[in-house]
C-alpha positions as CSV (number, residue, x, y, z in Angstrom):
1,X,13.0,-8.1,42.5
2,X,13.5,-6.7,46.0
3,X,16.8,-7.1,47.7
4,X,17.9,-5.7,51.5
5,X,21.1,-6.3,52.6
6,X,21.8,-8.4,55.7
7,X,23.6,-6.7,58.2
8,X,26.8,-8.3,59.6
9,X,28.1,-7.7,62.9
10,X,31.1,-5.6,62.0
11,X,28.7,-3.4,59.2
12,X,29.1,0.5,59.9
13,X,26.2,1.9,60.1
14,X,27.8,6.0,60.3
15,X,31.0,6.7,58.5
16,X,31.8,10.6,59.4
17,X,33.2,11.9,56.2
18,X,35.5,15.2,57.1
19,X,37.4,17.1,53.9
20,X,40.8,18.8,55.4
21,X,43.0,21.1,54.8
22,X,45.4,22.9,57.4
23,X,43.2,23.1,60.2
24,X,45.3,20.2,62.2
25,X,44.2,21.9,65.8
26,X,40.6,21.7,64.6
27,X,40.5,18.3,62.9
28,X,42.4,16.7,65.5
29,X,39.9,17.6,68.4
30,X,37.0,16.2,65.8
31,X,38.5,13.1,65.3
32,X,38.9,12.6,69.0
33,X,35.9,13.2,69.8
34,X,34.3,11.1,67.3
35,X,36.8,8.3,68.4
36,X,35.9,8.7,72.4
37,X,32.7,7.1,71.2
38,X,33.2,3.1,72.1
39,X,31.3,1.5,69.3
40,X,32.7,-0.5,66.3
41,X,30.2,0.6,64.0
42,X,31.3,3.8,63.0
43,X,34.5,5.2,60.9
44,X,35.6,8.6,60.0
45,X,36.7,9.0,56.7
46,X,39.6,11.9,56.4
47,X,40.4,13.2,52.9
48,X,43.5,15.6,53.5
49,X,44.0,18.3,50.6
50,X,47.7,18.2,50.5
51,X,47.8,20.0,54.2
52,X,51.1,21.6,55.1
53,X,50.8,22.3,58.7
54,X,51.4,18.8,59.7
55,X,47.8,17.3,59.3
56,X,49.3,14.1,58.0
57,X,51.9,13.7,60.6
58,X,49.5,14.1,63.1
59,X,46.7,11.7,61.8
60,X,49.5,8.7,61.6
61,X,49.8,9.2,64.6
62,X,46.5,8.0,65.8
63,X,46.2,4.0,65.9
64,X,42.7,3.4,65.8
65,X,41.1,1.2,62.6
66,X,38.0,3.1,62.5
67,X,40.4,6.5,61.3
68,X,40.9,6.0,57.3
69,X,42.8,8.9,56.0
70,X,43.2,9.6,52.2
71,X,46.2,12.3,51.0
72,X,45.5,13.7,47.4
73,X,48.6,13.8,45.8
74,X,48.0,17.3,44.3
75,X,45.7,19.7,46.0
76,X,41.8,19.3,44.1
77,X,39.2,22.2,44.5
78,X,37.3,21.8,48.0
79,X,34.0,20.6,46.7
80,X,35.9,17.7,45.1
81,X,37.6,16.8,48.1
82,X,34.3,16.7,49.5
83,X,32.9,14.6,47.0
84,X,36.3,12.4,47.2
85,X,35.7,11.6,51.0
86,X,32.2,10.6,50.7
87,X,32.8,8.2,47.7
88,X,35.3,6.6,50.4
89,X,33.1,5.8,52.8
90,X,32.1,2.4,53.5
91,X,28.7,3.1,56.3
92,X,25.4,2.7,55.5
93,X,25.3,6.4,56.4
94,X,27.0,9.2,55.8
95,X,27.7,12.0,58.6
96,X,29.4,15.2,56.3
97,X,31.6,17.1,58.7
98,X,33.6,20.3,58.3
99,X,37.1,20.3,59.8
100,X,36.1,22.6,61.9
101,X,33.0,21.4,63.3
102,X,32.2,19.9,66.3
103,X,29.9,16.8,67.5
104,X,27.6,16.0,70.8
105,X,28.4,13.0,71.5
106,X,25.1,12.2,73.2
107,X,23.4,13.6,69.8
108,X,25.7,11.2,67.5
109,X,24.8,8.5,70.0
110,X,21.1,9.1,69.4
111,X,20.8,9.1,65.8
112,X,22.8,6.1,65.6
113,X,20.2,4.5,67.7
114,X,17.7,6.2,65.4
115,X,19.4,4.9,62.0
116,X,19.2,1.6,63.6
117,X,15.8,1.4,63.8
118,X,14.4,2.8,60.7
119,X,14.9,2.1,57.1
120,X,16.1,5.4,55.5
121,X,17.7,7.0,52.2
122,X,18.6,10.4,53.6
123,X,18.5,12.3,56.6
124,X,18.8,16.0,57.0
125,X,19.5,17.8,60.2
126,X,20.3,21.5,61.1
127,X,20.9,23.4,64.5
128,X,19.6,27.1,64.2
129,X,21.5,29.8,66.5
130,X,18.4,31.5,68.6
131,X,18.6,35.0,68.4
């Protein structure tokens, strides 16, 4: 038997999953950016390794629903904290960031579009520095 989910109007279709710890300056400009982008069918996904440079503070206070932060109670080795944050997404995809990357938003807006119209279980991309 053969089932495919029905997609409801509210469904994310890209949750950005972003691992932290102490880079508030860096993280905060990500989220923003990944905010400024006016659609309702994305969410980032924070999972904060017990920062101490005010992360936290910083993240609550940013009122937006699509932000979901999760605080480990006791710091967890970075690959777990990974892990964590993409087992707390909710999208049908998942966009790994670092906390100290940064997005196009013309380029996010394109593979959304992209997502939307194909069927997929994985998708792989990569941006090589010319030399």
């Amino acid at each position: 038997m053969i089932s495919k989910r029905i997609k409801s109007e509210n469904e994310i279709i890209l949750s950005f999953a972003i691992p932290t710890f102490n880079r508030k300056k860096e993280l905060e400009e990500l989220v923003h950016s990944i905010l400024d982008l006016a659609r309702d069918d994305i969410d980032i996904v924070v999972t904060d390794n017990c920062s101490t440079d005010g992360t936290s503070d910083m993240l609550e206070a940013i009122f937006d629903g699509r932000l979901k932060v999760f605080r480990n109670e006791k710091p967890i080795p970075g690959l777990s904290n990974m892990i964590q944050g993409i087992f707390n997404c909710d999208g049908k995809y998942i966009f790994y960031c670092n906390d100290r990357d940064l997005i196009v938003k013309e380029s996010i807006v394109k593979l959304i579009a992209f997502l939307q119209k194909n069927e997929l279980s994985f998708v792989y991309t990569t941006k090589r520095k010319k030399a």
